[in-house]
N, C-alpha and C positions, 0 to 999 in steps of 0.2 A: 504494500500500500504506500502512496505516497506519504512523505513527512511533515507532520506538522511542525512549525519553531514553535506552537506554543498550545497546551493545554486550554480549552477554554471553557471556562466555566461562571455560575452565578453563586454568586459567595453570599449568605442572608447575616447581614451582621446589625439589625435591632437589636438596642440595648445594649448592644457591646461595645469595648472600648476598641478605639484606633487611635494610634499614635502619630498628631502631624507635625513635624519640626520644622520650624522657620516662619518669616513673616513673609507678609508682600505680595506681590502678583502671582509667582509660583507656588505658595502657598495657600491662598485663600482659595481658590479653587477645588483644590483636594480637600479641605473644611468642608466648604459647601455640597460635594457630595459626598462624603462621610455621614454628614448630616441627612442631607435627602433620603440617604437607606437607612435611616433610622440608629445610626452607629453615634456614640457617645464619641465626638474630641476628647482627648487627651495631650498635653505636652510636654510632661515629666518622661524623659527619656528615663532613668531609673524607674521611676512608680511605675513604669510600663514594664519594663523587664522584672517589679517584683510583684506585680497582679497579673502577670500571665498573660498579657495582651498581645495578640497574635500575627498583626496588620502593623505597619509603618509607611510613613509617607514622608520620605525626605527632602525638604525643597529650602535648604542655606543658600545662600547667594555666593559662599566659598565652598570653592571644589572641592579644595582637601578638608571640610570640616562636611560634607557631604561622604567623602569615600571615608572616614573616619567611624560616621556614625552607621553608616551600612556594615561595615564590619564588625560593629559592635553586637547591632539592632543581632544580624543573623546572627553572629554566634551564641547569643542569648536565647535563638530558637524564634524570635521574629520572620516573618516574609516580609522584604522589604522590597519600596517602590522611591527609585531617587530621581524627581523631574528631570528629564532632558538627558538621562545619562542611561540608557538601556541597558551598557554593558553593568551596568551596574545594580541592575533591575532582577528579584525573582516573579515579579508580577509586572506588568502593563495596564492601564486603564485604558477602554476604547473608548469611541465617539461612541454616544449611546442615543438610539432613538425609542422614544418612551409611546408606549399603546396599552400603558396599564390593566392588566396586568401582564403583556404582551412588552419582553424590553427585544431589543436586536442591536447587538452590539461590534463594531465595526472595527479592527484591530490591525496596525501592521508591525505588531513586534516592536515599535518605537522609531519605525526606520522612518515616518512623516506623521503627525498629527493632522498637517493639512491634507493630505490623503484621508484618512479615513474619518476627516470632519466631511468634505463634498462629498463620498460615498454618502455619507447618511444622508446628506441634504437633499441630496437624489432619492433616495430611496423614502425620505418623507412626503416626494410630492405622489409617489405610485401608492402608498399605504394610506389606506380609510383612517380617517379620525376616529372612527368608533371599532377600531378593530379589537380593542379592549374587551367591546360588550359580546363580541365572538365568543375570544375563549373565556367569558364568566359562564356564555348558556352552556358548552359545550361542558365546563366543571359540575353547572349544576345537573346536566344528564345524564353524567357518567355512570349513576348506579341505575337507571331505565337501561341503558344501550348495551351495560353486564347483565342484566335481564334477559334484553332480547337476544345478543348473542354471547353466553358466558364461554366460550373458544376466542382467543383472546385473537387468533389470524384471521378469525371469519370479523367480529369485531373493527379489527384494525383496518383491513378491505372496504367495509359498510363505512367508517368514519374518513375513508381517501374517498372513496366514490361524493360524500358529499363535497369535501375539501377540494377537490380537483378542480381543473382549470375547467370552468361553466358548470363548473356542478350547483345544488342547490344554497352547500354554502362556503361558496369562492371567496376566500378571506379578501381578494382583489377586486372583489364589487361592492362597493359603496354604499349598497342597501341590503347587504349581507344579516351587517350588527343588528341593526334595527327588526331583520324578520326571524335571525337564528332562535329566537327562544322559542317564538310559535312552530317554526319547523320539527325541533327537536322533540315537542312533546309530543306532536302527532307522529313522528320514526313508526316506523315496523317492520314489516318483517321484509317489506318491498324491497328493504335497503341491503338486502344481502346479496352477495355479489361472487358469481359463479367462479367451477374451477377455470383457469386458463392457460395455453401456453402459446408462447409468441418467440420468435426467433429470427432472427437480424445478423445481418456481416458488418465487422467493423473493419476496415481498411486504413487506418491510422491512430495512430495513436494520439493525437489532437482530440479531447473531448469536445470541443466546440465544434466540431463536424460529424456528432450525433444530432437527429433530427429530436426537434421538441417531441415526436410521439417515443425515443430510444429512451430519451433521457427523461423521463417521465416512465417507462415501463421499469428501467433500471431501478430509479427510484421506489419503486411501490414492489416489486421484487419480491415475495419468500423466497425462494429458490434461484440461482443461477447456477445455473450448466456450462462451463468453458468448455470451447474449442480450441485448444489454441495454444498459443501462447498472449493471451491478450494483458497488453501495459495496464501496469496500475493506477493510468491516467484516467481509462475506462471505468476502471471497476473500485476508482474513488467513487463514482456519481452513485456507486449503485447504496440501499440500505445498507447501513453498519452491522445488523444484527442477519440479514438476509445472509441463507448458508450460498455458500459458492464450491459446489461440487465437479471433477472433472466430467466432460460430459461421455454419455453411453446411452446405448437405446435402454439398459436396464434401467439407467439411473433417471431418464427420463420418467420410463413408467414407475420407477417407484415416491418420485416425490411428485404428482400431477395432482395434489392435492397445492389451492391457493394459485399465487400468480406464481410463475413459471417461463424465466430468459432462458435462453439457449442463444449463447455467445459467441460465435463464431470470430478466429480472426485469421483475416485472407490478406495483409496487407502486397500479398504479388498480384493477385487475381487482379 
């Protein structure tokens, strides 16, 4: 699979302490969202290391009293984040575009922040304002739609059929939020969605020269069947948890339960 530079994940730090050092430009920023998730400021670099505070945010206007205190911070067992200095960073902060409770967060490792401030700004004008109120119906349906399908693949299939691109609730149409909670409650059992198998040649290894219907089957995926030797450019796109089995006519017929790739790759053909 290809590499990721960086883990990425949603950290819930309500009521907890974060450590931010420094004043000024570079630092009130990292305050102010410390604050936003609900996370207690602190600036006792000590109290921090002897209350167990886990988070730091290093932003001195001196370098060497910056790489000072990151050496401190971690070897005390902090995760530390030092403005403008990546290499000296175990975490990164991304540009974050907020659809409460919907975040999507936009990251290049530290290598530009104006990079992945215009990703977002882009990607605010394509997302509904009320994309929030999506995923609140789809929380509150969660124990009807384990009702109706308690197999969690037939499930998962019924909840992309609606989420797909045109489907009933396309998080990218603007009068989604507004009708998701009526939709949901009327669900049944129409929404379940047959076995299938589909099977495509890739001929480079260039993901961007899969068609929206490859990389959308890739994506929704139980099963993948290679042919191949196919690049791990391809079969990033595909689900993380979707098995990826060499392909055979047995292995076809044994997994033809759920959605079902057969991967081919022919890049001479």
């Amino acid at each position: 699979m290809s590499e990721l530079q960086s883990l990425p994940l949603f950290h819930r730090i309500e009521g907890q302490q974060v450590l931010v050092l420094g004043e000024g430009e570079a630092a009130e920023p990292k305050r102010r969202l410390v604050e936003r998730a609900g996370g207690v400021v602190v600036d006792d670099m000590q109290r921090a290391i002897d209350e167990g505070v886990r988070l730091a945010f290093v932003a001195y206007d001196d370098v060497k009293a910056c790489e000072v205190a990151a050496i401190n911070l971690r070897c005390a067992g902090l995760l530390v984040n030092v403005v403008d200095r990546p290499e000296l960073c175990d975490f990164t902060t991304p540009s974050i575009l907020d659809r409460n409770p919907v975040l999507i967060a936009v990251g290049t490792g530290g290598a530009s922040a104006g990079l992945a401030k215009h990703i977002r700004l882009r990607l605010e004008r394509i997302l509904p304002t009320n994309l929030g109120d999506l995923a609140k119906a789809l929380f509150a349906a969660r124990d009807k739609l384990r009702d109706l399908f308690p197999d969690g693949g037939e499930r998962r299939r019924a909840i992309d059929g609606l989420l797909g691109e045109g489907g009933a609730l396309d998080p990218l149409n603007p009068t989604t939020g507004g009708m998701a909670k009526v939709i949901l409650e009327s669900a049944d059992q129409s929404l379940r969605v047959g076995n299938c198998t589909v099977s495509f040649t890739v001929r480079d290894e260039n993901p961007d020269f899969l068609t929206v219907g490859q990389a959308r089957e890739l994506g929704m995926a139980d099963t993948i069947l290679i042919d191949g030797d196919v690049p791990d450019t391809i079969l990033a796109r595909a689900r993380a948890d979707a098995r990826r089995l060499p392909y055979s006519e047995e292995a076809k017929k044994e997994w033809a339960d759920g959605i079902t790739v057969i991967l081919r790759w022919r890049p001479d053909d």
